[in-house]
N, C-alpha and C positions, 0 to 999 in steps of 0.2 A: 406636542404630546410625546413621553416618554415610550418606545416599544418596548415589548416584554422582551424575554429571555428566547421564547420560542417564537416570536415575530422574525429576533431578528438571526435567531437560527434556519428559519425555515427561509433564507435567504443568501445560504450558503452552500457549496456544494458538499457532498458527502467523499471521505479518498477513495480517489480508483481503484475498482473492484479489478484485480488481473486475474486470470486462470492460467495456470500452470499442469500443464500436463507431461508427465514422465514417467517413465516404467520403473526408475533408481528409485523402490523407498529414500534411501539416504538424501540422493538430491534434491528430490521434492520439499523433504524435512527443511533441507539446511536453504533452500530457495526460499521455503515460507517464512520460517525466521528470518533471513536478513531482508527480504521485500518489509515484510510486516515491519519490521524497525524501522524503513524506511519509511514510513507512512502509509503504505498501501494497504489496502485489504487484501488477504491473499485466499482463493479457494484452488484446491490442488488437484487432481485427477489422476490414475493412475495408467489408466490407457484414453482410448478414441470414444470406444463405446461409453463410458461415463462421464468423458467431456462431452458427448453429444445430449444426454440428459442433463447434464446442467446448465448447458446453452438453452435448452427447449426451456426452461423454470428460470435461470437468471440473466442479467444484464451483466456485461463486461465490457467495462474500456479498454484492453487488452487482451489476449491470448501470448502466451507461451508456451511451445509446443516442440518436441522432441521428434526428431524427424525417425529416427532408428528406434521404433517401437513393436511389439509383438503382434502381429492381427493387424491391422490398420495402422499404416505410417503416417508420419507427420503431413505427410505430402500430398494426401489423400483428403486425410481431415480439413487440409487448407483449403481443397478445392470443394469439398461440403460447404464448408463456412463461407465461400464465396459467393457460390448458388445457392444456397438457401433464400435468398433476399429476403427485401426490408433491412432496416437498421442493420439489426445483428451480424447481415455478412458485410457492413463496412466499418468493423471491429481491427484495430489492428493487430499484426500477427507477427510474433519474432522467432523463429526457427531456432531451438539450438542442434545441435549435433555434433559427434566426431568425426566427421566424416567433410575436412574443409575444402573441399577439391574445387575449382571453379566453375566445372561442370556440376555440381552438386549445388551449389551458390546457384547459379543461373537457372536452376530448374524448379530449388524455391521460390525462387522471385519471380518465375516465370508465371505458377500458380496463385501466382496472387500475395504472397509474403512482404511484409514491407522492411524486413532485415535478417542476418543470419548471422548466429555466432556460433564458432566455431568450439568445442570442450578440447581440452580445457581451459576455461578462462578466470578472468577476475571479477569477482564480484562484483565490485564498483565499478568496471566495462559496461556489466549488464544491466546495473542501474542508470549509468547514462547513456546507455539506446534506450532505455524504456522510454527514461526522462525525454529524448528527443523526439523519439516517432510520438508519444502522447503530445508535446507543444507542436509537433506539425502537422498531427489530428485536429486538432484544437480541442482533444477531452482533457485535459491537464489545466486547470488555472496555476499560476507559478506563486505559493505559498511566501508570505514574506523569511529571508534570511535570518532573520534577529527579529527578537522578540522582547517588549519590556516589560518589566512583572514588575512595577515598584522601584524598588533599590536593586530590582536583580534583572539581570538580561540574559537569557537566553538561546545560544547559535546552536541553530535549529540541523545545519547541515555539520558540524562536528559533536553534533548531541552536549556542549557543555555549557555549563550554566555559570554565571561569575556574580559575585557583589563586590562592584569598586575593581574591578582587573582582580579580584582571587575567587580563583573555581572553588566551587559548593561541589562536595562530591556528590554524584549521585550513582545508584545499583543501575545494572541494567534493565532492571524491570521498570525503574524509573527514569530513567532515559527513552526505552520504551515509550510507556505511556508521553511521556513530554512532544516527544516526536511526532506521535500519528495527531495528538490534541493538535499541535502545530499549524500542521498543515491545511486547520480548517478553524483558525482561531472567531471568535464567538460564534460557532458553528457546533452543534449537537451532535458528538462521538458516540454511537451505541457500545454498549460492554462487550456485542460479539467484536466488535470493530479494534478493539482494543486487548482481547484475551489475548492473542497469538502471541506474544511474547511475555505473556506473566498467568496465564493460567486461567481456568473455566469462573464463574460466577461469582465467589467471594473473591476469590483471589483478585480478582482487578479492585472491588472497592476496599479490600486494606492497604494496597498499592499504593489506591488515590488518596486515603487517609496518611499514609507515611510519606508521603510526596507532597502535601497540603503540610506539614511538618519543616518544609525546607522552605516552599515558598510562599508562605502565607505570613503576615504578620500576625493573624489571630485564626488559626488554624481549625476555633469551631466555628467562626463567623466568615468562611473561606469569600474573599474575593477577585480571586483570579480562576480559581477550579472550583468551576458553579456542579453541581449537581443539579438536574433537568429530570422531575419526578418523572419516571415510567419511560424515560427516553433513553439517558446514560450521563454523559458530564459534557461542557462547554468550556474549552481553554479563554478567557477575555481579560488579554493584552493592553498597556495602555495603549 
């Protein structure tokens, strides 16, 4: 017997929800966007006290958290999220801070932190501690590398897409979407899961329709970028 669309969605995980908490409007920004590209779902917070309300309302496979904050420091926060028990205080937790001093290292980690990275750093640094401490959690399944669409393939970790060895160009907003679909191929991407890098409501479905333009052979009869009524869209790869 054939499974539907949403059988064999509802059998896949959803990306890691990270929370991000920092005082930097700018940082936060430029965090969410490049996380979000990378697959993640990203929800941001601005101090302690409103990562503490959205811990109490959501689930996170990660916390990043800025140790040099106004009111409640990182360091504080970490040792709430530790005692709180249940689930949610064995979330893992990456410190950033300016402040790299060894004493300062050892007194996060001493609270419970399971990494610390020092500002300023690299980008891609900070995606692969994410990437690691989530595979030594075991909340990260490790997404396939490459992807085949048909006559096109897809490398999922330099966002490009080729037919026959020549890259298809694509925008960022569709590199975007291609990415976060990726990471959970015939698996049910919601639209919020997906806006962070191309925009609120419509904006993601003309996205998915100029994206369905590159990789579709019949672009109204879409079968790689399913649409999943009342859910969001399923990337299925051969």
């Amino acid at each position: 017997m054939r499974s539907s669309s949403n059988e064999m969605a509802s059998n896949q995980p959803e990306p890691q929800h990270l929370l991000v908490v920092d005082d930097d409007a700018r940082l936060r920004d430029l965090l969410k966007a490049f996380l979000s590209g990378a697959g993640y779902r990203v929800t941001v917070a601005a101090d302690a006290a409103r990562a503490r309300k959205l811990m109490a309302a959501l689930a996170f496979d990660l916390l990043v958290l800025d140790l040099m904050m106004p009111g409640e420091d990182g360091l504080s926060l970490t040792q709430w999220v530790r005692t709180r028990g249940g689930a949610a205080s064995q979330a893992p937790i990456l410190i950033l801070t300016a402040r790299g001093e060894p004493d300062d290292r050892i007194a996060g980690l001493s609270v419970g932190a399971d990494d610390y990275l020092a500002k300023p750093f690299e980008p891609r640094e900070l995606l692969l501690r994410i990437s690691a401490i989530l595979r030594r959690s075991g909340a990260a399944p490790r997404p396939p590398e490459r992807l085949s669409l048909g006559a096109l393939d897809f490398d999922a970790a330099r966002g490009e897409l080729s037919a026959n060895g020549t890259r298809v160009r694509l925008t960022e907003a569709e590199t975007h979407l291609l990415r976060i679909l990726a990471q959970s191929p015939h698996g049910v991407v919601g639209r919020s899961a997906l806006a962070g890098g191309v925009g609120e409501g419509r904006a993601v479905d003309i996205q998915v329709t100029r994206l369905r333009r590159k990789i579709e052979p019949d672009p109204a009869n879409p079968r790689y970028l399913r649409t999943v009524r009342g859910r969001g869209y399923m990337l299925t790869p051969d």
